[in-house]
Rosetta silent file (secondary structure, phi, psi, omega in degrees, C-alpha in Angstrom):
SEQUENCE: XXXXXXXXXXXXXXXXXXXXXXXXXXXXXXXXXXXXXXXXXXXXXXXXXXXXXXXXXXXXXXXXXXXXXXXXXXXXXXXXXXXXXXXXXXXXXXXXXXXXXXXXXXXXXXXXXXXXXXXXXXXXXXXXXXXXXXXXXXXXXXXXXXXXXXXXXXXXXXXXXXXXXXXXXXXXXXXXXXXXXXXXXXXXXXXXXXXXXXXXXXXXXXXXXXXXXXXXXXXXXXXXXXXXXXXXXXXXXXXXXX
SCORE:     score description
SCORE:     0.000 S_00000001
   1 L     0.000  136.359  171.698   79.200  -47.867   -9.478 S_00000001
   2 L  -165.846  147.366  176.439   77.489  -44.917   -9.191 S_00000001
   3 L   -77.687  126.604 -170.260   77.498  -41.007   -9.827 S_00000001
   4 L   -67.404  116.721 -163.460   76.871  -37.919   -7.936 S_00000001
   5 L  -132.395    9.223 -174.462   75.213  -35.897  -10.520 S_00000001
   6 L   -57.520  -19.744 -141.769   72.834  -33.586   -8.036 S_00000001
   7 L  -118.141  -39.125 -172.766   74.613  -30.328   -8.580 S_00000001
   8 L   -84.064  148.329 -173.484   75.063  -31.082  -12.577 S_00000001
   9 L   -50.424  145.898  134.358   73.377  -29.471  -15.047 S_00000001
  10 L     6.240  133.462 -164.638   71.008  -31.417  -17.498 S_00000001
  11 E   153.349  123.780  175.742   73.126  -33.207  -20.062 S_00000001
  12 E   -97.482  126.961  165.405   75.325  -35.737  -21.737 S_00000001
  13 E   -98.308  122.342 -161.884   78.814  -36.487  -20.287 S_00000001
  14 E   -77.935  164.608 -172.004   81.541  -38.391  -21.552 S_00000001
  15 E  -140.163  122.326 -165.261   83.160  -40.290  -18.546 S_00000001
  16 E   -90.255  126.077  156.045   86.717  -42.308  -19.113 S_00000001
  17 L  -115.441  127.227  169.656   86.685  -45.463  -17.176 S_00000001
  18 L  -113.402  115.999  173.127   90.112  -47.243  -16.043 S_00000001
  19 L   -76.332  136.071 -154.833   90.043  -50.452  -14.431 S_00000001
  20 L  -146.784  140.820  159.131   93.350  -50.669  -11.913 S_00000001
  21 L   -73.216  176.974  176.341   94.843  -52.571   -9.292 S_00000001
  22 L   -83.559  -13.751  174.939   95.270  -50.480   -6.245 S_00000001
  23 L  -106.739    5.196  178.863   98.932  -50.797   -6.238 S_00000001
  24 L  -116.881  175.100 -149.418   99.552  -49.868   -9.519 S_00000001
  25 L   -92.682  146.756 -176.075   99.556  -46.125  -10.782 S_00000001
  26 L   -60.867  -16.128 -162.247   95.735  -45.188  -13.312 S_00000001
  27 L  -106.225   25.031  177.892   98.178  -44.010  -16.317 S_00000001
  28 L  -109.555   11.609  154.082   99.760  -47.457  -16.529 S_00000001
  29 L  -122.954   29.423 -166.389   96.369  -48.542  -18.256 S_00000001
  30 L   -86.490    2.104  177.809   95.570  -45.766  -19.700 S_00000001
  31 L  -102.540    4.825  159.683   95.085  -47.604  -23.198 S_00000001
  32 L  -128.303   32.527  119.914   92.516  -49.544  -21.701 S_00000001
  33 L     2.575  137.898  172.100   90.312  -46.850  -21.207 S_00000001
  34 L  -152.800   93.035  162.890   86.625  -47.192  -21.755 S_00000001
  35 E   -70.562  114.287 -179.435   84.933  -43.807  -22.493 S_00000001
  36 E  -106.479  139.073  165.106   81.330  -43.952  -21.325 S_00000001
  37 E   -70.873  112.161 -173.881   78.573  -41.460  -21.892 S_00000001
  38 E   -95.555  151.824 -169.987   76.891  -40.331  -18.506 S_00000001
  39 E  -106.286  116.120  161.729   73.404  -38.985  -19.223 S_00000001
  40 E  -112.630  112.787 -151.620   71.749  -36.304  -16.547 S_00000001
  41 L   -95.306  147.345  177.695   68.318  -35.840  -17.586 S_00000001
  42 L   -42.474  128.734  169.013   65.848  -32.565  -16.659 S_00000001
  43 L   -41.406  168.256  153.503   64.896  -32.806  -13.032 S_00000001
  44 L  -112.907  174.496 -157.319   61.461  -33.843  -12.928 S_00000001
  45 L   -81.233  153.428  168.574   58.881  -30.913  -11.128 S_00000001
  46 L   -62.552  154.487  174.339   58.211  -31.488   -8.115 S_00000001
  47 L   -52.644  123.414  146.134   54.931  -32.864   -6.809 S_00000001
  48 L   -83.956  162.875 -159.953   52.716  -30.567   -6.544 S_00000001
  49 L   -68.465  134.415 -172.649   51.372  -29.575   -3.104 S_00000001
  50 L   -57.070  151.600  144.589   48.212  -31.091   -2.395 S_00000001
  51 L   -56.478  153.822 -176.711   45.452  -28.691   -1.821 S_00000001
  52 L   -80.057  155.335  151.514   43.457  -27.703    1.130 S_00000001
  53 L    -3.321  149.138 -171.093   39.595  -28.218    1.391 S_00000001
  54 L  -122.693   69.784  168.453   38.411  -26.211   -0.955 S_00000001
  55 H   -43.078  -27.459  147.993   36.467  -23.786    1.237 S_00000001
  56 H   -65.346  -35.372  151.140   35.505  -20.931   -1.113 S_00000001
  57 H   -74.404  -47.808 -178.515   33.328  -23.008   -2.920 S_00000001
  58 H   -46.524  -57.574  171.057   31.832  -24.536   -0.196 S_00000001
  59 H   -32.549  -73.486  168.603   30.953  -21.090    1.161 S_00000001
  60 H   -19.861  -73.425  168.367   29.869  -19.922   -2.031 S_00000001
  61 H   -35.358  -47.341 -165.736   27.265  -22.830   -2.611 S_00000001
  62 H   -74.643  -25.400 -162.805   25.811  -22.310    0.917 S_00000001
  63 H   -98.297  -11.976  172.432   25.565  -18.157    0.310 S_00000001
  64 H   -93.540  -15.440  149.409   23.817  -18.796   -3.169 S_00000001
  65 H   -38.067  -72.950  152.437   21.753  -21.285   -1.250 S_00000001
  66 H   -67.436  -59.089 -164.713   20.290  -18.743    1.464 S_00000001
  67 H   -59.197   -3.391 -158.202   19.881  -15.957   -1.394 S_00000001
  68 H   -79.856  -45.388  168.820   17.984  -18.758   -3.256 S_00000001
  69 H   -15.532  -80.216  160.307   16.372  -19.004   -0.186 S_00000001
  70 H   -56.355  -50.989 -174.511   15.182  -15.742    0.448 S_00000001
  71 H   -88.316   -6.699  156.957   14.045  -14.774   -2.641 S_00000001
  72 H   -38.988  -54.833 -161.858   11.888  -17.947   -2.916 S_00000001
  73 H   -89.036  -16.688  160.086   10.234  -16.968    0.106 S_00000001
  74 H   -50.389  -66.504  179.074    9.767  -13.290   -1.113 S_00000001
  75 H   -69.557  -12.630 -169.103    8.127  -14.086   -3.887 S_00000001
  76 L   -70.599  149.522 -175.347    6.078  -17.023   -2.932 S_00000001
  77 E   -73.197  124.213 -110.095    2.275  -16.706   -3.334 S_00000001
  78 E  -143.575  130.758  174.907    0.450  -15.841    0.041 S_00000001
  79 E   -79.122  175.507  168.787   -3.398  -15.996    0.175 S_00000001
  80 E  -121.852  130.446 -153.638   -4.531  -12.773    0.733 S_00000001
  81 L   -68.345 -173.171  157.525   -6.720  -11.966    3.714 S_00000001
  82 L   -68.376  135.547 -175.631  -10.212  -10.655    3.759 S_00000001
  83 L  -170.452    2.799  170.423  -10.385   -7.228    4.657 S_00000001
  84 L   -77.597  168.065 -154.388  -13.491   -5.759    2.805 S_00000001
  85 L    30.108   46.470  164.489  -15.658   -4.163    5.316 S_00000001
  86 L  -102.231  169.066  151.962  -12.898   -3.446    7.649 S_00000001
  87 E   -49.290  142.948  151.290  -11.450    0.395    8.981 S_00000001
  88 H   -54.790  -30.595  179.842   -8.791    1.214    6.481 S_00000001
  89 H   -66.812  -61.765  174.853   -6.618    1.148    9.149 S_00000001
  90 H   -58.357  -69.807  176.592   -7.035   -2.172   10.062 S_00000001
  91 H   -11.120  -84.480  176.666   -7.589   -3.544    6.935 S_00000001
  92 H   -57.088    5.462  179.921   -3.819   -2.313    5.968 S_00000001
  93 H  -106.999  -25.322  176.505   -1.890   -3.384    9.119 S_00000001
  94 H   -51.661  -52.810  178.213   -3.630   -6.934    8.110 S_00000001
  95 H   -56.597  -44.484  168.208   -2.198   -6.926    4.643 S_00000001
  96 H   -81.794   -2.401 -178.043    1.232   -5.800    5.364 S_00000001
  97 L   -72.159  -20.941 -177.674    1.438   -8.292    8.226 S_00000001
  98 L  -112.476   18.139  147.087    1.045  -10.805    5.395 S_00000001
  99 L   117.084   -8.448 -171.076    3.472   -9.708    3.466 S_00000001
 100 L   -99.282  145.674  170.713    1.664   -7.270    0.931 S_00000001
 101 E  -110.743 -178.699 -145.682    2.025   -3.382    0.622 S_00000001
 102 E  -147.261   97.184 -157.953   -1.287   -1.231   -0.012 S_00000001
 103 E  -118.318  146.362  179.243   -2.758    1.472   -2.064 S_00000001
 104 E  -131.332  144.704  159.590   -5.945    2.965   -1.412 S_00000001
 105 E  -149.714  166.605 -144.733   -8.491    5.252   -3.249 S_00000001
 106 E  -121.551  140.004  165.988  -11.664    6.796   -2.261 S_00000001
 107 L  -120.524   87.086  144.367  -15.336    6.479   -3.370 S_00000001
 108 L     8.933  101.999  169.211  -18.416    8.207   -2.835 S_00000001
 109 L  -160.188  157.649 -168.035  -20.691    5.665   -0.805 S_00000001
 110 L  -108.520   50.808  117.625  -23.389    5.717    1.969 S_00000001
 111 L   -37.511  152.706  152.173  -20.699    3.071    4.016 S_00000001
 112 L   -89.967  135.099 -161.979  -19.171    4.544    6.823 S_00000001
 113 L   -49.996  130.135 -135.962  -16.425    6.423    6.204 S_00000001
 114 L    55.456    9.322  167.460  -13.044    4.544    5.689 S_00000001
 115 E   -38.679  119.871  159.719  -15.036    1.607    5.410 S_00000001
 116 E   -76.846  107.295 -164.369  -13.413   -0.974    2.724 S_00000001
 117 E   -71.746  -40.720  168.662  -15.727   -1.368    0.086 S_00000001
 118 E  -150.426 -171.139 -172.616  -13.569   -3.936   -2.144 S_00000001
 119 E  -153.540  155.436  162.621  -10.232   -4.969   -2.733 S_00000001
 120 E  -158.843  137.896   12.724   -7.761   -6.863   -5.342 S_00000001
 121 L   -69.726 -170.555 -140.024   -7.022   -9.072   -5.428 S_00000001
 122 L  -125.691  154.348  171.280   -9.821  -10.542   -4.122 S_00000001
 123 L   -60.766  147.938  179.283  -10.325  -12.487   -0.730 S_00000001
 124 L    63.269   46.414  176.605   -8.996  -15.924   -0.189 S_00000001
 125 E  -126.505 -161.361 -170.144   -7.142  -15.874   -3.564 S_00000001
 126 E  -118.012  132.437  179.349   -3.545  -16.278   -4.098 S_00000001
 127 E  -156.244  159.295  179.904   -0.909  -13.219   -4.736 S_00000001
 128 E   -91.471  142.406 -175.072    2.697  -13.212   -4.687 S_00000001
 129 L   -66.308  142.129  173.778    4.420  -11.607   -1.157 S_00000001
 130 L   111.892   -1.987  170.753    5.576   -8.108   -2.011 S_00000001
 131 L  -113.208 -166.029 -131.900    2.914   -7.323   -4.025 S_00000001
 132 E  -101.730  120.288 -168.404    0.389   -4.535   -4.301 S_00000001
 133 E  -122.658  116.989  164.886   -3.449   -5.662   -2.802 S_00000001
 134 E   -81.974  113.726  178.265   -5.475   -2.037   -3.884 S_00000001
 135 E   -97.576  115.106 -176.627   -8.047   -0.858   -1.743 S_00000001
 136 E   -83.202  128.032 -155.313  -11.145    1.050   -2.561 S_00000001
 137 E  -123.612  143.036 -176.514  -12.322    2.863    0.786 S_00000001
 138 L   -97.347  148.018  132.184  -15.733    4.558    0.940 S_00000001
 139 L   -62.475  153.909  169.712  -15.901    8.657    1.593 S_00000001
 140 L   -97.478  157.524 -137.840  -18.976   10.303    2.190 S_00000001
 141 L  -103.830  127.365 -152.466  -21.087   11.052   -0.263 S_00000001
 142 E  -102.511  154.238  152.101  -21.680   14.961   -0.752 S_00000001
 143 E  -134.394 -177.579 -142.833  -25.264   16.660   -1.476 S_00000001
 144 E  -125.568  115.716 -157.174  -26.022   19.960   -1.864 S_00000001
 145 L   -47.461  132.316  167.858  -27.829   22.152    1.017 S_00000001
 146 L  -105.000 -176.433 -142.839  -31.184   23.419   -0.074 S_00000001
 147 L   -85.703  100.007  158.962  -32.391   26.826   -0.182 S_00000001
 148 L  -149.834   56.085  147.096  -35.113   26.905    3.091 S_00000001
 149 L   -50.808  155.891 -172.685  -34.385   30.227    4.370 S_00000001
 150 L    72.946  -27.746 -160.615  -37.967   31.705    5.182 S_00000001
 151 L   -92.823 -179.635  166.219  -40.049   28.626    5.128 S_00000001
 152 E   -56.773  171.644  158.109  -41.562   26.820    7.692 S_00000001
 153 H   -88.215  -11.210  164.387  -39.652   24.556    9.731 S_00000001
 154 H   -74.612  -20.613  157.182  -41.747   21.546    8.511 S_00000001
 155 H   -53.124  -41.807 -157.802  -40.972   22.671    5.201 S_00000001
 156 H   -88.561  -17.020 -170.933  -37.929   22.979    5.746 S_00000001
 157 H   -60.198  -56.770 -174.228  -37.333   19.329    8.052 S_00000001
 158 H   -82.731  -21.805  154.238  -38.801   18.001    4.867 S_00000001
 159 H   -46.991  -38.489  173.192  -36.860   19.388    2.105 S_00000001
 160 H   -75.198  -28.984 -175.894  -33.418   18.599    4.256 S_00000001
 161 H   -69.463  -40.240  151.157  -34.569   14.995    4.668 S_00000001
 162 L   -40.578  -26.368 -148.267  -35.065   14.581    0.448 S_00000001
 163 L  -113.497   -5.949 -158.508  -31.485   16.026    0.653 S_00000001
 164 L    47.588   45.326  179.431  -30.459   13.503    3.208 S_00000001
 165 E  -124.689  160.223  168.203  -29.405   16.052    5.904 S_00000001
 166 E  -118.611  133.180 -172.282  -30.722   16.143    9.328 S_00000001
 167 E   -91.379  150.314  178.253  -32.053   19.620   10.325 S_00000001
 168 E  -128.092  156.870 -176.055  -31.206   20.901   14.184 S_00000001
 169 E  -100.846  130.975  161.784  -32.410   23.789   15.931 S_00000001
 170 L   -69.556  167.586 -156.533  -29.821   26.192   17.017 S_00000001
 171 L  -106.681   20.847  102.205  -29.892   27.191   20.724 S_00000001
 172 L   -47.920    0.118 -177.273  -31.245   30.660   19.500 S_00000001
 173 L   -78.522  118.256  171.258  -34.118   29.303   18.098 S_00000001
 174 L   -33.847  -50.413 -176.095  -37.494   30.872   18.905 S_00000001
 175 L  -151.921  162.193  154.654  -39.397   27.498   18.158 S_00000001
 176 L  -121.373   15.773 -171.140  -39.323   24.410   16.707 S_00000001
 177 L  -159.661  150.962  166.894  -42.943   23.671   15.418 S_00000001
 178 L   -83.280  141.802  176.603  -45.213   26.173   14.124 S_00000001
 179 L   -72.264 -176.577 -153.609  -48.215   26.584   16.512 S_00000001
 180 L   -84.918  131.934  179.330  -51.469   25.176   15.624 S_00000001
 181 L   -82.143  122.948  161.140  -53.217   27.215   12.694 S_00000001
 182 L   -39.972   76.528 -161.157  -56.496   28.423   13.480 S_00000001
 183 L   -23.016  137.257 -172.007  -59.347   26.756   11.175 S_00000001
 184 L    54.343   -1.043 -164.873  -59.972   29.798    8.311 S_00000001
 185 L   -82.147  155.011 -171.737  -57.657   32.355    9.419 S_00000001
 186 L   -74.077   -1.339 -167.479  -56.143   35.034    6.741 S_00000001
 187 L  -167.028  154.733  175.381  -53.214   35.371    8.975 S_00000001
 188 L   165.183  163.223 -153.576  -51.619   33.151   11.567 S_00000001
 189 E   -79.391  179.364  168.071  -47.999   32.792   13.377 S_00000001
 190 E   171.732  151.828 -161.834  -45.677   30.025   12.287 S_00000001
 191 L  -114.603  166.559 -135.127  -42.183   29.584   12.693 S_00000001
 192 E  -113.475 -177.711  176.660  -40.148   30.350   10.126 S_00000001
 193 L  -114.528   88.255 -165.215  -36.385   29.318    9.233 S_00000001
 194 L  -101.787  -34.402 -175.867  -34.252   32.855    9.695 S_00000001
 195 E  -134.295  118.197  176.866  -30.626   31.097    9.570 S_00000001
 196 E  -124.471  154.482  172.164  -29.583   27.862    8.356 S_00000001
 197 E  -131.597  116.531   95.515  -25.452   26.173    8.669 S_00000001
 198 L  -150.612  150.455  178.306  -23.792   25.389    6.345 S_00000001
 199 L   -87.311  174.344 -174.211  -25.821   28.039    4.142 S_00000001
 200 L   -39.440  162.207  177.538  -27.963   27.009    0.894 S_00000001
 201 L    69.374  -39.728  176.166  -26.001   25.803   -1.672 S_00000001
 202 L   -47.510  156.261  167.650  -22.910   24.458    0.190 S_00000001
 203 E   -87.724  161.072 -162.390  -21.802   20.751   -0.038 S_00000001
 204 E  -159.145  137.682  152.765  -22.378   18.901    2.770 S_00000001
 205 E   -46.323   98.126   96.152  -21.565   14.840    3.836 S_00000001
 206 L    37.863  105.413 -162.320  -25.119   13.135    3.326 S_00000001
 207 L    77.688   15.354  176.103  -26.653   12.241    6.867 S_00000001
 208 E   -77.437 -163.048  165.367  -24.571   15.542    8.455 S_00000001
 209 E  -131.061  139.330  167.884  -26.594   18.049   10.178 S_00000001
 210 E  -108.158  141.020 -168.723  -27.949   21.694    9.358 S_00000001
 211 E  -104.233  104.731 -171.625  -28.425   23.857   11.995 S_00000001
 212 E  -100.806  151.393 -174.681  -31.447   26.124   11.362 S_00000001
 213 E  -125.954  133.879 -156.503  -32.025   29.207   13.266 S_00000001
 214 L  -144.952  155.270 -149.789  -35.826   29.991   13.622 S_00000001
 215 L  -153.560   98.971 -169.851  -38.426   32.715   14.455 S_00000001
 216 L   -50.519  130.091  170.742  -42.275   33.134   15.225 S_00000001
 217 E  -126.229  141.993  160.240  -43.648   34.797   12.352 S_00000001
 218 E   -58.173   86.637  161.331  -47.077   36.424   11.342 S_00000001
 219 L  -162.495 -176.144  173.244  -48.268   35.198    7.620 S_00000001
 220 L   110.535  129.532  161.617  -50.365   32.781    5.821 S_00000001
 221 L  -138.154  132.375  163.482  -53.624   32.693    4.299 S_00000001
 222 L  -106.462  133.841 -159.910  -56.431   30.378    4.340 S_00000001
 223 L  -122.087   87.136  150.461  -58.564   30.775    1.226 S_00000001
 224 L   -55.192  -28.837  173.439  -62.179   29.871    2.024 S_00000001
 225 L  -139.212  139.706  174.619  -62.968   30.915   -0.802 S_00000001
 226 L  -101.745   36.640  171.654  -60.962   31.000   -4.029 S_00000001
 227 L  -110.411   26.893 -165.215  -61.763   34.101   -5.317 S_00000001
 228 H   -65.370  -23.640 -171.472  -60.955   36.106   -1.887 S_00000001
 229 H   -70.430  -53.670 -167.539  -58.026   37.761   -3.764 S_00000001
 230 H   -40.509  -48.153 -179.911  -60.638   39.268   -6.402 S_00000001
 231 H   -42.529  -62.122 -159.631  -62.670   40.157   -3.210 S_00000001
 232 H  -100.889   17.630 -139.102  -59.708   41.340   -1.210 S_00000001
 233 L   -56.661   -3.380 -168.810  -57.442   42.127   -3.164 S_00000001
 234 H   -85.759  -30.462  172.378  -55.496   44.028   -1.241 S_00000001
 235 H   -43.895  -54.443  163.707  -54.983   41.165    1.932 S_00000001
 236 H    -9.558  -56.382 -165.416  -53.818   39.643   -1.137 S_00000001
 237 H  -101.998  -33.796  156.853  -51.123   41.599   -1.753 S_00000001
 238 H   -84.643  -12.804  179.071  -49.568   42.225    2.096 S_00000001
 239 L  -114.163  145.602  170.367  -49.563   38.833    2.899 S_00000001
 240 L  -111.604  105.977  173.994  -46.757   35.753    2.095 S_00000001
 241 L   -65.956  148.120 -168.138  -47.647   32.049    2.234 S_00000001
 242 L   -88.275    0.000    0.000  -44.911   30.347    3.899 S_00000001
């Protein structure tokens, strides 16, 4: 025997049973009854549905994978090339090619200019990529023009060469050697230094050139003897040693 119970609520129901022939009428037993309890118990939930692949982690794992990735290879430590006594130029398209960026400052050195004098870190070492390799670059090294308005020009070749300048003649220049001095004389030409560029005093790059502007001049004493001023004094007195 058995009961439809899909539709009924949760519950217990009593249920009358009467056993019958088929030709005789249900209330002509109705004292032999048998009240049964039927029981309809809480559905149970349904299965739940399986789940799909669980693709959002897998993604996830793989994209914290590559950033893992990435910044591994950002940071990993790089040797760092050689680049002292390179151009500046070069020197820094080496460095960022390997992965470094590049600060430079300048130094007073008799290098050639933009030379790299050192660097750090240091060559053939180890640095992490992305970081900072500082370069020290040489400038030239300034000295200070001296004063050789007036003089000779051999005076003056050798005073700019103490100075580390190279003296030039300008293409107004009268001469460039004094002519030969004349054994005893009280007077005699020689050529003199009338303009010099950059003028006295200025700073000037160390090895540049000064540009002298120059002029036969009439002066100069030779002192045969040295009491010729006492003698002469007056020669003495009109005349300028170069």
């Amino acid at each position: 025997m058995a009961f439809d119970t899909t539709k009924a609520p949760p519950g217990s129901y009593p249920v009358k049973l009467i056993a019958y022939s088929a030709d005789d009428a249900p209330e002509d037993y109705a004292d032999q009854a048998h009240v049964v309890t039927l029981v309809v118990p809480q559905p149970t939930s349904p299965e739940k549905a399986k789940r799909g692949f669980p693709w959002v982690w897998v993604m996830g794992v793989v994209l914290l994978a590559v950033i893992g990735g990435v910044v591994w290879f950002l940071l990993k430590d790089v040797n760092v090339p050689a680049v002292e006594g390179k151009p500046v130029g070069e020197a820094t398209q080496l460095l960022k090619d390997s992965g470094f960026t590049v600060s430079t400052s300048e130094k007073e050195d008799p290098a050639p200019e933009g030379q790299v004098l050192h660097q750090d870190p240091g060559a053939n070492t180890t640095a992490g990529r992305g970081s900072t390799v500082k370069l020290e670059v040489a400038k030239p090294v300034k000295v200070t023009v001296p004063s050789v308005l007036n003089t000779s020009v051999e005076n003056a070749k050798t005073q700019l060469a103490a100075a580390k300048l190279e003296l030039v003649f300008a293409a107004n220049s009268a001469c460039t050697v004094s002519p030969p001095r004349p054994s005893n004389a009280l007077i005699y030409d020689y050529c003199a230094v009338s303009g010099v560029e950059p003028a006295p005093g200025a700073q000037a790059n160390a090895g540049s050139r000064v540009a002298v502007v120059t002029e036969i001049r009439k002066t100069g004493v030779v002192f045969p003897d040295v009491n010729i001023c006492k003698k002469f004094p007056g020669i003495c007195e009109k005349v300028i040693s170069p």
